[in-house]
Predicted model as a PDB file, atoms N, CA, C, CB and O in Angstrom, pLDDT in the B-factor column:
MODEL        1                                                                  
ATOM      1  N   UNK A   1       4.536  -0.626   4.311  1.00 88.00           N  
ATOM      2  CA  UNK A   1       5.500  -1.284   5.171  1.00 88.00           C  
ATOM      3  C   UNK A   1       6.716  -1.642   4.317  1.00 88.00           C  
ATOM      4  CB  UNK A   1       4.883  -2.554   5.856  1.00 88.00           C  
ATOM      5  O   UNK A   1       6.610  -2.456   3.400  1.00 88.00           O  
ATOM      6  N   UNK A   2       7.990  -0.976   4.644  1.00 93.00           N  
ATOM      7  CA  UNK A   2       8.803  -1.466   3.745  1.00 93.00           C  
ATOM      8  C   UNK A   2       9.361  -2.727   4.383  1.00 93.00           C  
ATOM      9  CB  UNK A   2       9.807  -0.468   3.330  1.00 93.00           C  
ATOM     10  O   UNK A   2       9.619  -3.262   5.461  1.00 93.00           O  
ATOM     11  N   UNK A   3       9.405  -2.961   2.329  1.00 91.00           N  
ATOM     12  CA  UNK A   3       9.742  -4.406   2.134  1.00 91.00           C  
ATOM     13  C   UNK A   3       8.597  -5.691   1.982  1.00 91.00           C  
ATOM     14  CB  UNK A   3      10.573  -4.692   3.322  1.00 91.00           C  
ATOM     15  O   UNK A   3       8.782  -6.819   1.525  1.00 91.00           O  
ATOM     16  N   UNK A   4       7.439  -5.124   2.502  1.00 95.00           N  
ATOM     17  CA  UNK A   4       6.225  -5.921   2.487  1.00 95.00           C  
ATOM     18  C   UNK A   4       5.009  -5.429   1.884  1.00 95.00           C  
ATOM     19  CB  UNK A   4       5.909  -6.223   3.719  1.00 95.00           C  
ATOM     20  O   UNK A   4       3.977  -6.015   1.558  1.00 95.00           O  
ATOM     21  N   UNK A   5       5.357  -4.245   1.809  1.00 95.00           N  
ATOM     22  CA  UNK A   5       4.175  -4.350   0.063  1.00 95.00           C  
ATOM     23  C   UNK A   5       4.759  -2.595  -0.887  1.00 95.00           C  
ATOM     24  CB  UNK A   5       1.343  -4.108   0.757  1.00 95.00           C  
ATOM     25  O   UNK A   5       4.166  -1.874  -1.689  1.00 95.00           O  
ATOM     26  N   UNK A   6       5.868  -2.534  -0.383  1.00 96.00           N  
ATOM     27  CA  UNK A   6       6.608  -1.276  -0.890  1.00 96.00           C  
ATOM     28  C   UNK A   6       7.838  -1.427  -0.377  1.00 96.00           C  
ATOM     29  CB  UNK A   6       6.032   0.106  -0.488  1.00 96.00           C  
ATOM     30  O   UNK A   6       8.157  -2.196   0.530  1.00 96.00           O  
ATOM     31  N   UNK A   7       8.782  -0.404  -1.192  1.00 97.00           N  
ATOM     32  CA  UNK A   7       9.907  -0.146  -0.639  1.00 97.00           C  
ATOM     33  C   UNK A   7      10.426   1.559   0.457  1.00 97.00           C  
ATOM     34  CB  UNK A   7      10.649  -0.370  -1.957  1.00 97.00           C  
ATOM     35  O   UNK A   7      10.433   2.640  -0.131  1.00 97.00           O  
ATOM     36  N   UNK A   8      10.551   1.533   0.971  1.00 96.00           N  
ATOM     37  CA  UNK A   8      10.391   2.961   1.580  1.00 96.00           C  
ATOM     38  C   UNK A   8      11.857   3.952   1.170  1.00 96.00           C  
ATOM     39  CB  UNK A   8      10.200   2.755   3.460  1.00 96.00           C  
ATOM     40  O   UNK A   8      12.954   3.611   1.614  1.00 96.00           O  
ATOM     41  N   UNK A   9      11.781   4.551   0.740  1.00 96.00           N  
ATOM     42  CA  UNK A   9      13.230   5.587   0.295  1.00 96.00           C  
ATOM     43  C   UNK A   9      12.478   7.312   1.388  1.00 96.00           C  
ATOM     44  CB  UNK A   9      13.351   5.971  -2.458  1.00 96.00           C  
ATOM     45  O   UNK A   9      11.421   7.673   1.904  1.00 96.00           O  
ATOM     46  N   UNK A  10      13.912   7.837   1.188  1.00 96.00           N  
ATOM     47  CA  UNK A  10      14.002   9.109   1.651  1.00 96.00           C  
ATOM     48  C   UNK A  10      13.721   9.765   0.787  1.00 96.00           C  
ATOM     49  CB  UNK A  10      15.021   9.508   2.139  1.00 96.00           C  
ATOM     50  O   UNK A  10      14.277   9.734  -0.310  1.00 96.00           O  
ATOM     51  N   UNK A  11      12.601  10.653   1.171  1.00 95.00           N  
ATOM     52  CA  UNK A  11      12.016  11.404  -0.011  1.00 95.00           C  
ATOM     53  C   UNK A  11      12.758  12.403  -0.567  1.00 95.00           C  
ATOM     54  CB  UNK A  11      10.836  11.992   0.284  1.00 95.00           C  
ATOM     55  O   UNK A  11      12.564  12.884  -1.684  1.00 95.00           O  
ATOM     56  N   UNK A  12      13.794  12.788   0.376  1.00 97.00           N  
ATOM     57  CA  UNK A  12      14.972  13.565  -0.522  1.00 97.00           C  
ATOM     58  C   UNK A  12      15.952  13.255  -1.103  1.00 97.00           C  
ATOM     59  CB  UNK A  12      15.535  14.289  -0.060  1.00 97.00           C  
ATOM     60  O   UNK A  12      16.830  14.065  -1.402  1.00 97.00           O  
ATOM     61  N   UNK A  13      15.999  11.696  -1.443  1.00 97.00           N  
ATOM     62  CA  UNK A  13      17.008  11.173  -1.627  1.00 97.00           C  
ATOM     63  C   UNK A  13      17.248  10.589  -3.057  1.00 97.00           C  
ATOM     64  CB  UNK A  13      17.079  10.377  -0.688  1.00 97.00           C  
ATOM     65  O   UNK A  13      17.235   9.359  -3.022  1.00 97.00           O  
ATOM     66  N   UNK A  14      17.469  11.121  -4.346  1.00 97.00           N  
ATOM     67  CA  UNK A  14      17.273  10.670  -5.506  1.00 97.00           C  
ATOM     68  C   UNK A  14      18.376   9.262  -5.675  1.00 97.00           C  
ATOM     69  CB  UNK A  14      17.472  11.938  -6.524  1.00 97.00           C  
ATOM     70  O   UNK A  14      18.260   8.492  -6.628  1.00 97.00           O  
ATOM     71  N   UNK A  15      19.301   9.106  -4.731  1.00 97.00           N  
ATOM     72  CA  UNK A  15      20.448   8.117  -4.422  1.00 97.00           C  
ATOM     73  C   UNK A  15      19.587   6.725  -4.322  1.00 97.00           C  
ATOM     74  CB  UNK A  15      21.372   8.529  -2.873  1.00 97.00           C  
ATOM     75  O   UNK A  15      19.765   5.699  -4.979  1.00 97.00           O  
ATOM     76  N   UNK A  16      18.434   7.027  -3.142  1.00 97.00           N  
ATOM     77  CA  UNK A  16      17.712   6.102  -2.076  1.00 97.00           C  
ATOM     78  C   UNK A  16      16.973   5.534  -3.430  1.00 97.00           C  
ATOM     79  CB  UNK A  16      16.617   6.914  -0.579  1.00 97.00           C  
ATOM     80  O   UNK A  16      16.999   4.373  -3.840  1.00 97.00           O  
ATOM     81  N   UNK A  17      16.352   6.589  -3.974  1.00 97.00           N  
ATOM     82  CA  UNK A  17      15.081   6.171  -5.188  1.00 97.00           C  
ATOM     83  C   UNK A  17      15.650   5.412  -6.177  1.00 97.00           C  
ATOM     84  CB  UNK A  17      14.349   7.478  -6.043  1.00 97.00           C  
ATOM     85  O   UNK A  17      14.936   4.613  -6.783  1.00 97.00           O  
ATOM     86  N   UNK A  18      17.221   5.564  -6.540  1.00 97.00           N  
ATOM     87  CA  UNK A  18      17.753   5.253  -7.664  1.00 97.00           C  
ATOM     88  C   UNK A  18      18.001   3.468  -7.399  1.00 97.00           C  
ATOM     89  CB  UNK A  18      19.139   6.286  -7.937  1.00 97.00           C  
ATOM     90  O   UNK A  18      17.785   2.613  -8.258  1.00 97.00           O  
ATOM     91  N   UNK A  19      18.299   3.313  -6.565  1.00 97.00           N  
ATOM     92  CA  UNK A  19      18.317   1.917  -5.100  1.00 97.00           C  
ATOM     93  C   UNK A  19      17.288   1.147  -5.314  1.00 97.00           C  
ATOM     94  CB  UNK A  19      18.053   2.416  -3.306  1.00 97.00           C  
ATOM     95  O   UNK A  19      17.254  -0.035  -5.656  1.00 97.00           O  
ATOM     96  N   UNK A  20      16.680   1.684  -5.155  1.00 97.00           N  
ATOM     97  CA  UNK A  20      15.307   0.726  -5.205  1.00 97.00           C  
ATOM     98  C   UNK A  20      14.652   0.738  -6.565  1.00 97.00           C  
ATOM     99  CB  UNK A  20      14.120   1.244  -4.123  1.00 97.00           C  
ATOM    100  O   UNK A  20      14.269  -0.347  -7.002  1.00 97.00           O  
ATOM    101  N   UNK A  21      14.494   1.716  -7.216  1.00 97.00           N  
ATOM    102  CA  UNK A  21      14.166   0.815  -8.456  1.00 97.00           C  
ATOM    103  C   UNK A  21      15.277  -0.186  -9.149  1.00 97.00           C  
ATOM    104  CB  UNK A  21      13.739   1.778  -9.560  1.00 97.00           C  
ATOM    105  O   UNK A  21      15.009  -0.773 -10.197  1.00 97.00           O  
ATOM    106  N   UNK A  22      16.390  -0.317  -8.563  1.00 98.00           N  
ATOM    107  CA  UNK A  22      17.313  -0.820  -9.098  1.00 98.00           C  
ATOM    108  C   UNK A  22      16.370  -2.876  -8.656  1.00 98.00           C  
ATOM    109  CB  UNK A  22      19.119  -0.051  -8.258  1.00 98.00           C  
ATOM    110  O   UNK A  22      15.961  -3.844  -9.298  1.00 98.00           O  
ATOM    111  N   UNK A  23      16.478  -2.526  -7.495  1.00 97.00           N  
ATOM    112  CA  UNK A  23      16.388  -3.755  -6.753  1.00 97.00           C  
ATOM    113  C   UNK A  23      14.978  -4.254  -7.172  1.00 97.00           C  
ATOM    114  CB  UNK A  23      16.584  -3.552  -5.120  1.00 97.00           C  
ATOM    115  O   UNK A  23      14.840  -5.466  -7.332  1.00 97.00           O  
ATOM    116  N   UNK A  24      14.009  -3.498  -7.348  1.00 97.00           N  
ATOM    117  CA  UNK A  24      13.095  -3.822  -8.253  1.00 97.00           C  
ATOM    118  C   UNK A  24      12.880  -4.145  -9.627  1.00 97.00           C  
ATOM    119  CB  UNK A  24      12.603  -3.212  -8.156  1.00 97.00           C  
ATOM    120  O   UNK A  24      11.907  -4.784 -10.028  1.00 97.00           O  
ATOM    121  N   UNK A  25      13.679  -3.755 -10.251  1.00 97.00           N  
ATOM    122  CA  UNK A  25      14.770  -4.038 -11.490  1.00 97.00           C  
ATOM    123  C   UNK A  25      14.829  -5.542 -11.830  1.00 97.00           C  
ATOM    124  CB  UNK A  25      16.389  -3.559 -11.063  1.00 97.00           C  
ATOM    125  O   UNK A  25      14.352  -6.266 -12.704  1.00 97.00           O  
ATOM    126  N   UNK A  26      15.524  -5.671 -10.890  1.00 98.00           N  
ATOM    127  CA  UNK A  26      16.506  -6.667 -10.648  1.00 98.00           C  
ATOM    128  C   UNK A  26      15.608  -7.950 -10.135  1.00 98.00           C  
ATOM    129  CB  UNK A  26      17.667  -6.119  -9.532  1.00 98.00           C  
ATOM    130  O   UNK A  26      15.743  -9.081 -10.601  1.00 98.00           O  
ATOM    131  N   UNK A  27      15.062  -7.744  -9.535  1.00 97.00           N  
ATOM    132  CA  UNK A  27      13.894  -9.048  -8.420  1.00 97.00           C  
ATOM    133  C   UNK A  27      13.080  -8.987  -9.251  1.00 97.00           C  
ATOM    134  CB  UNK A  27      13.080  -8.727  -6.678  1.00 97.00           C  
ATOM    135  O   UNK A  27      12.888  -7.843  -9.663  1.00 97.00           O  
ATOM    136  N   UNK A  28      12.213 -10.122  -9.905  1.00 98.00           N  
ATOM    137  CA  UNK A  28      11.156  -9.868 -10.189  1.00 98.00           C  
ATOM    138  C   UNK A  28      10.401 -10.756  -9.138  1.00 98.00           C  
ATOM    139  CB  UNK A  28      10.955 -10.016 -11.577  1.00 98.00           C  
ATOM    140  O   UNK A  28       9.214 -10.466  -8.989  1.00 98.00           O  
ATOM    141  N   UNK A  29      10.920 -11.845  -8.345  1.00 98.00           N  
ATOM    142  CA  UNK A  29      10.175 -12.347  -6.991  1.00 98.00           C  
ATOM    143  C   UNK A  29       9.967 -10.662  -6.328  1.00 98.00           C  
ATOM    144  CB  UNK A  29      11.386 -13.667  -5.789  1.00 98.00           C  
ATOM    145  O   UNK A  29       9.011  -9.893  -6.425  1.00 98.00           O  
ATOM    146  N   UNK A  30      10.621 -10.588  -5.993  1.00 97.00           N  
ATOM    147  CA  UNK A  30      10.604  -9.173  -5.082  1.00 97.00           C  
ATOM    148  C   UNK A  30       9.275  -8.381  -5.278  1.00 97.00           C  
ATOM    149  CB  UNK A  30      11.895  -8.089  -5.547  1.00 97.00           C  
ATOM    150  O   UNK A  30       8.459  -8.004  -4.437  1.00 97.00           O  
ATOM    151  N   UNK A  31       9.306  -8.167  -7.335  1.00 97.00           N  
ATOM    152  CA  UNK A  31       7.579  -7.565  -7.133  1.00 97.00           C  
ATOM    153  C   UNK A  31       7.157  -8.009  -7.377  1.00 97.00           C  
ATOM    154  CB  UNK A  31       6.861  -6.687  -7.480  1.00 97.00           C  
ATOM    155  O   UNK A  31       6.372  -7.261  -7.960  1.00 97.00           O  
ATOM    156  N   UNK A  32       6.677  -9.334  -7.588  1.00 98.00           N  
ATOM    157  CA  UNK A  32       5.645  -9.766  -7.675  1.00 98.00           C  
ATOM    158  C   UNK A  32       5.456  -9.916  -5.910  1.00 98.00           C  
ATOM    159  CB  UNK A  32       5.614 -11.000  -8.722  1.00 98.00           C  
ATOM    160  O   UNK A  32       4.557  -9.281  -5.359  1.00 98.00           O  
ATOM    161  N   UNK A  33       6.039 -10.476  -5.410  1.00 97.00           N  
ATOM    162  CA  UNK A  33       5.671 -10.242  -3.606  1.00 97.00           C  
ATOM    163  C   UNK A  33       4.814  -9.429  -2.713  1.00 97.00           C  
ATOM    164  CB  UNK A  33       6.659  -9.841  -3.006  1.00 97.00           C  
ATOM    165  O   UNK A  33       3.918  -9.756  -1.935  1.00 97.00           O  
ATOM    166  N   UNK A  34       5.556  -7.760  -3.174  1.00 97.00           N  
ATOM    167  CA  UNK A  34       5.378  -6.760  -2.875  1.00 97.00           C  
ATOM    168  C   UNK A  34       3.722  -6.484  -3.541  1.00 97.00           C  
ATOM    169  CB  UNK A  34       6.607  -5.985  -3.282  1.00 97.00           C  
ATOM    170  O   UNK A  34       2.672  -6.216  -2.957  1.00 97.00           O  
ATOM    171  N   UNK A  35       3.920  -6.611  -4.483  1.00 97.00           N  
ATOM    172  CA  UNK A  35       2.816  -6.208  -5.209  1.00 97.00           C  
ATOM    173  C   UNK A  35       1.114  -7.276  -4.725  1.00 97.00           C  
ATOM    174  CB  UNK A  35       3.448  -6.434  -6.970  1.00 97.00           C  
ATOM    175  O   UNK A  35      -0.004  -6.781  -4.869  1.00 97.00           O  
ATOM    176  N   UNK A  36       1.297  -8.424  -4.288  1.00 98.00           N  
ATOM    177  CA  UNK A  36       0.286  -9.276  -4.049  1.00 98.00           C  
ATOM    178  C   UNK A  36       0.103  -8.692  -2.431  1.00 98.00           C  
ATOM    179  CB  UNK A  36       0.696 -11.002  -4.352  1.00 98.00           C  
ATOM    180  O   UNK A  36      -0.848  -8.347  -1.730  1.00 98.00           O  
ATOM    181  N   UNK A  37       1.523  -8.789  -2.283  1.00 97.00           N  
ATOM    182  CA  UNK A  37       1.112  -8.388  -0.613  1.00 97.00           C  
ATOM    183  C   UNK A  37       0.110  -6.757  -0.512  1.00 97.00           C  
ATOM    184  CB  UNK A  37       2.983  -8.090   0.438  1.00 97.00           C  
ATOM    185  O   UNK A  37      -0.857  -6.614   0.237  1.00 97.00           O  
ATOM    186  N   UNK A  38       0.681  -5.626  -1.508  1.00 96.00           N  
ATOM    187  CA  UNK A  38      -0.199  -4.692  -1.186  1.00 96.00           C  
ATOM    188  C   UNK A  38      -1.428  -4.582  -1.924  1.00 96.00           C  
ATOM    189  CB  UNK A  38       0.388  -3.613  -1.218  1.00 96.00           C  
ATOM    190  O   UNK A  38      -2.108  -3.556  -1.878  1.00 96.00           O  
ATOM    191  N   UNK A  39      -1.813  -5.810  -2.748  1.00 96.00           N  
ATOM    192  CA  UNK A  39      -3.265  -5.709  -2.961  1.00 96.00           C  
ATOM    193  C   UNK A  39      -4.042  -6.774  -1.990  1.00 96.00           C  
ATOM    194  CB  UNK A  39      -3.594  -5.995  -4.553  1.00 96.00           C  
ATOM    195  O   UNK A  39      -5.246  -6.792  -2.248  1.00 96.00           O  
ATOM    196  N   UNK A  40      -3.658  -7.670  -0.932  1.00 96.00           N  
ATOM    197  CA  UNK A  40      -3.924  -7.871   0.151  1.00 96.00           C  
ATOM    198  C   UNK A  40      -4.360  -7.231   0.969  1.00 96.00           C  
ATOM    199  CB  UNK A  40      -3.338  -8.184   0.474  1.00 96.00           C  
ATOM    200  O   UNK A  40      -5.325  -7.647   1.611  1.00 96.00           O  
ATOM    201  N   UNK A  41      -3.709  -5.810   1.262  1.00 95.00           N  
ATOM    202  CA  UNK A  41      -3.839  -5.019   1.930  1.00 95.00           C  
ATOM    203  C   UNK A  41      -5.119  -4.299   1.761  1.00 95.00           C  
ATOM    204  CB  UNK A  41      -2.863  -4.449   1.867  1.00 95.00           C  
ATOM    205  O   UNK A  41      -6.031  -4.027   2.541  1.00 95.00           O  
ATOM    206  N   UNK A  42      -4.856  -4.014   0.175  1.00 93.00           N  
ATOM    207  CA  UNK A  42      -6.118  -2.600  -0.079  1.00 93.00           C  
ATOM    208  C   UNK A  42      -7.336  -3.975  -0.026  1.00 93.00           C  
ATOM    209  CB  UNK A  42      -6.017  -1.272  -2.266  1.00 93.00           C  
ATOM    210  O   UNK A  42      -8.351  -3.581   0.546  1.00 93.00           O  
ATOM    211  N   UNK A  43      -7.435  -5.290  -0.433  1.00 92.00           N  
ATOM    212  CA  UNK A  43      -8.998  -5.633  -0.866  1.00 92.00           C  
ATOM    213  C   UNK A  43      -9.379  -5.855   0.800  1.00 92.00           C  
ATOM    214  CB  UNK A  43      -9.291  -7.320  -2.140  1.00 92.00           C  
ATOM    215  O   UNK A  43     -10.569  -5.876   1.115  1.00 92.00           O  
ATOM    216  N   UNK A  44      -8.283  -6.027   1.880  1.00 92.00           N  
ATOM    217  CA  UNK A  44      -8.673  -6.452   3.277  1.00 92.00           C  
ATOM    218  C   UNK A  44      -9.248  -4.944   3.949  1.00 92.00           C  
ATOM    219  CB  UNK A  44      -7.190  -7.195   4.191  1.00 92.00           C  
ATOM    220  O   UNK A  44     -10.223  -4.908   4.700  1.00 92.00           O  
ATOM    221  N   UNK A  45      -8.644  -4.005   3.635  1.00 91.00           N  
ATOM    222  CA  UNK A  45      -8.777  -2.942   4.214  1.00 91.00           C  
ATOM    223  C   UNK A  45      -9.741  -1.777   3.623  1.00 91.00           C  
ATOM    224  CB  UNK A  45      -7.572  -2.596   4.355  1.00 91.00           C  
ATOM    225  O   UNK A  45     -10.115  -0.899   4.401  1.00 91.00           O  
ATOM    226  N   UNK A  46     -10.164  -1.749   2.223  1.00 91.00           N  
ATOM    227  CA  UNK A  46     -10.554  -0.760   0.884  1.00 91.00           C  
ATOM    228  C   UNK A  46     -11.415  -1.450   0.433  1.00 91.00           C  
ATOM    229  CB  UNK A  46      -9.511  -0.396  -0.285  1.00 91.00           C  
ATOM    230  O   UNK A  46     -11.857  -0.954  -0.603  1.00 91.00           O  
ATOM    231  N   UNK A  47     -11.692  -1.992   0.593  1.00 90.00           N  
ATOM    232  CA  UNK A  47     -13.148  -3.070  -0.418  1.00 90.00           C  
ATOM    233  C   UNK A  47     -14.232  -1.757  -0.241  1.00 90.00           C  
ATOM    234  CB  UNK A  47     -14.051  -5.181   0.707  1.00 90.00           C  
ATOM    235  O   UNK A  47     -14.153  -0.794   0.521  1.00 90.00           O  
ATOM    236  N   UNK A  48     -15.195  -2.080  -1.175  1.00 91.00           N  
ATOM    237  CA  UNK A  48     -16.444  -1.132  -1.443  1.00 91.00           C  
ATOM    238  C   UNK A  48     -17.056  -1.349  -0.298  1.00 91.00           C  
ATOM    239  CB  UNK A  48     -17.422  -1.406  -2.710  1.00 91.00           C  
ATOM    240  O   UNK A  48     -16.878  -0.378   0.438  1.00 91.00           O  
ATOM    241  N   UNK A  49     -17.659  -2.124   0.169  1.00 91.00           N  
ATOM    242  CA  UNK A  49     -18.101  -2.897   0.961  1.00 91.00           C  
ATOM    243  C   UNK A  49     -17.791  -2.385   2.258  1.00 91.00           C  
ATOM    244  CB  UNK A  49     -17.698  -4.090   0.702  1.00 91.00           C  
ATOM    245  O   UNK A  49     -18.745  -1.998   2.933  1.00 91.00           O  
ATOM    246  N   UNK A  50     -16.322  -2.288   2.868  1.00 91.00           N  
ATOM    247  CA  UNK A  50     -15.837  -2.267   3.902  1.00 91.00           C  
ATOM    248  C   UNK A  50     -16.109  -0.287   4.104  1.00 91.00           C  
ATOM    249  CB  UNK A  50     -14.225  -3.105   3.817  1.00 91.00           C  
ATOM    250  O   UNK A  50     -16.765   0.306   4.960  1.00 91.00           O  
ATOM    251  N   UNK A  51     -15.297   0.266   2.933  1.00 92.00           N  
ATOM    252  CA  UNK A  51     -15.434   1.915   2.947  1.00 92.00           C  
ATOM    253  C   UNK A  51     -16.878   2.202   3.293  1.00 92.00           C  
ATOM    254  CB  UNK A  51     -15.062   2.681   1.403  1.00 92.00           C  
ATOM    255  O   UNK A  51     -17.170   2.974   4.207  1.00 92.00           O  
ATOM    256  N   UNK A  52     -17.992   1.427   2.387  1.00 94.00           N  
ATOM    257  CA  UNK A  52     -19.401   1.981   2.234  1.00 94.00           C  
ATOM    258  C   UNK A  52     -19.674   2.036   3.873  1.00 94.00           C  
ATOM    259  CB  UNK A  52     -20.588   0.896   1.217  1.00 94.00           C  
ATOM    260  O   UNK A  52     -19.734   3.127   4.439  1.00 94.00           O  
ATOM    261  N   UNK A  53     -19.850   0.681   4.660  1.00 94.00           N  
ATOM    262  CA  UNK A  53     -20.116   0.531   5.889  1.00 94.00           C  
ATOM    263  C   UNK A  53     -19.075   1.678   6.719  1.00 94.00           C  
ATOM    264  CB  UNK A  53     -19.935  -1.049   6.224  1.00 94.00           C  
ATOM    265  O   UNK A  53     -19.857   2.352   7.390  1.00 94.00           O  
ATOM    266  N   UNK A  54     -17.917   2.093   6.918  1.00 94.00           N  
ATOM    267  CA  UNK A  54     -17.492   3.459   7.279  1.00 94.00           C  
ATOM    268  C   UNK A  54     -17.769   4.778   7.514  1.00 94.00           C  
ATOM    269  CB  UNK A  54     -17.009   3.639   6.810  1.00 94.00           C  
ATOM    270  O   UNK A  54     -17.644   5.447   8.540  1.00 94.00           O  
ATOM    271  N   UNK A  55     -18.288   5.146   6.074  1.00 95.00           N  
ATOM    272  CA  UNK A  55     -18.867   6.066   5.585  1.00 95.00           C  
ATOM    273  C   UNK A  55     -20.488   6.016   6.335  1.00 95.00           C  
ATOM    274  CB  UNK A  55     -18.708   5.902   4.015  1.00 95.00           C  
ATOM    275  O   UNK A  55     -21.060   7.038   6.713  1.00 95.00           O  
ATOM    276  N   UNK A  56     -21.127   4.487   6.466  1.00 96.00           N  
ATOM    277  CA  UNK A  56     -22.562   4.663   6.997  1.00 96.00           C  
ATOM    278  C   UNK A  56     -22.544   5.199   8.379  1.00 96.00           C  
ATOM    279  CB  UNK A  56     -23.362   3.311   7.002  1.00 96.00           C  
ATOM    280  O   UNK A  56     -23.251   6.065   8.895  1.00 96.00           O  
ATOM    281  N   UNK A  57     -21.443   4.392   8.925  1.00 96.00           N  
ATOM    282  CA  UNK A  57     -21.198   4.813  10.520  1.00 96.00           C  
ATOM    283  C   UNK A  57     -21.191   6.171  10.848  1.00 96.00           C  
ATOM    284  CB  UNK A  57     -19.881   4.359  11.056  1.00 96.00           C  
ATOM    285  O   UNK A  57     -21.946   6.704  11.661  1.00 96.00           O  
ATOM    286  N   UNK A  58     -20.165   6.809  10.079  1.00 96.00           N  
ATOM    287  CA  UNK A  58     -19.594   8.016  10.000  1.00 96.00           C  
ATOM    288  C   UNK A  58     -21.327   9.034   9.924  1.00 96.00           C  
ATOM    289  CB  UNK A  58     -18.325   8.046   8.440  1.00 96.00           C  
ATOM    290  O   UNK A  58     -21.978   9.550  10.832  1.00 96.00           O  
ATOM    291  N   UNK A  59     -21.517   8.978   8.740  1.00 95.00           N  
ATOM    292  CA  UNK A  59     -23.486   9.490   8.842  1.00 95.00           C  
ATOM    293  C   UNK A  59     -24.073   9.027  10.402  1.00 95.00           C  
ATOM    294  CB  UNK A  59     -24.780   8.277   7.351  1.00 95.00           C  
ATOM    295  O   UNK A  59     -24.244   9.838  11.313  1.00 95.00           O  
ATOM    296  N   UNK A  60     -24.281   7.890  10.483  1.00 95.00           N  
ATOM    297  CA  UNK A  60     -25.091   7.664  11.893  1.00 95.00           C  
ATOM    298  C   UNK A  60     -24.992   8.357  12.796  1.00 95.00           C  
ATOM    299  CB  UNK A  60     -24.916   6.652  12.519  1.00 95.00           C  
ATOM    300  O   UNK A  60     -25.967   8.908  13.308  1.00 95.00           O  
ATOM    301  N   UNK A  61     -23.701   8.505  13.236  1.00 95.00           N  
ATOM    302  CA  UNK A  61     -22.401   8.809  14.590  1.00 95.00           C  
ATOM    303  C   UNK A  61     -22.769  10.803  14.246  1.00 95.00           C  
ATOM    304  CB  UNK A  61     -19.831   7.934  13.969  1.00 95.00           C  
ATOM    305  O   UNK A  61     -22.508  11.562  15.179  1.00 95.00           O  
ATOM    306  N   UNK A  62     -23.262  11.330  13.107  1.00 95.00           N  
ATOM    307  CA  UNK A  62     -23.405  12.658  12.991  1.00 95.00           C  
ATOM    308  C   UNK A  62     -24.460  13.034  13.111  1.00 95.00           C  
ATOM    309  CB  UNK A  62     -23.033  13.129  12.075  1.00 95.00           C  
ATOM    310  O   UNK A  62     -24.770  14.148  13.535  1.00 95.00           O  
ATOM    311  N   UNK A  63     -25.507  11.815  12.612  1.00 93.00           N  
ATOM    312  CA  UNK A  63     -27.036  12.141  13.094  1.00 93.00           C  
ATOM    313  C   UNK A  63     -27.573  12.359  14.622  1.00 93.00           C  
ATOM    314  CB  UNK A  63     -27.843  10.998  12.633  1.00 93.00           C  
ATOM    315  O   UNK A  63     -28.640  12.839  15.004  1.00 93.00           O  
ATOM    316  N   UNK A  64     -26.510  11.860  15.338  1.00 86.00           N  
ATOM    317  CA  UNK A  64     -27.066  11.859  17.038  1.00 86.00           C  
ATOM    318  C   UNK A  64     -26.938  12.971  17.669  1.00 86.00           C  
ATOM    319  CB  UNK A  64     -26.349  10.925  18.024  1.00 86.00           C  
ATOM    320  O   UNK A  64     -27.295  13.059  18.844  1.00 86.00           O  
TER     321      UNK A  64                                                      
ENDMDL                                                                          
END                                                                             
């Protein structure tokens, strides 16, 4: 999500890329922000725990 746990640039855009690491550069609130917010993300969403139970479903849901 840009701005909330990344910055989003145009992938063709070496201008866009040059931008944002600038501003990342520059902020260090900015990443540290970004950066807590997207390991929020992965331990809410990516935990071992959470994938393993996925993956069990995923088996079950193929056994029927």
């Amino acid at each position: 999500e840009d701005a909330f746990n990344g910055l989003l640039v145009n992938s063709e855009s070496v201008d866009d890329l040059v931008i944002a690491v600038e501003k990342l550069t520059a902020d260090r609130e900015m990443r540290i922000r970004l950066g807590k917010n997207g390991r929020t993300i992965i331990e809410e969403n990516y935990s071992c725990q959470i994938v393993f139970s996925q993956i069990i479903m995923v088996y079950l849901q193929m056994m029927k």
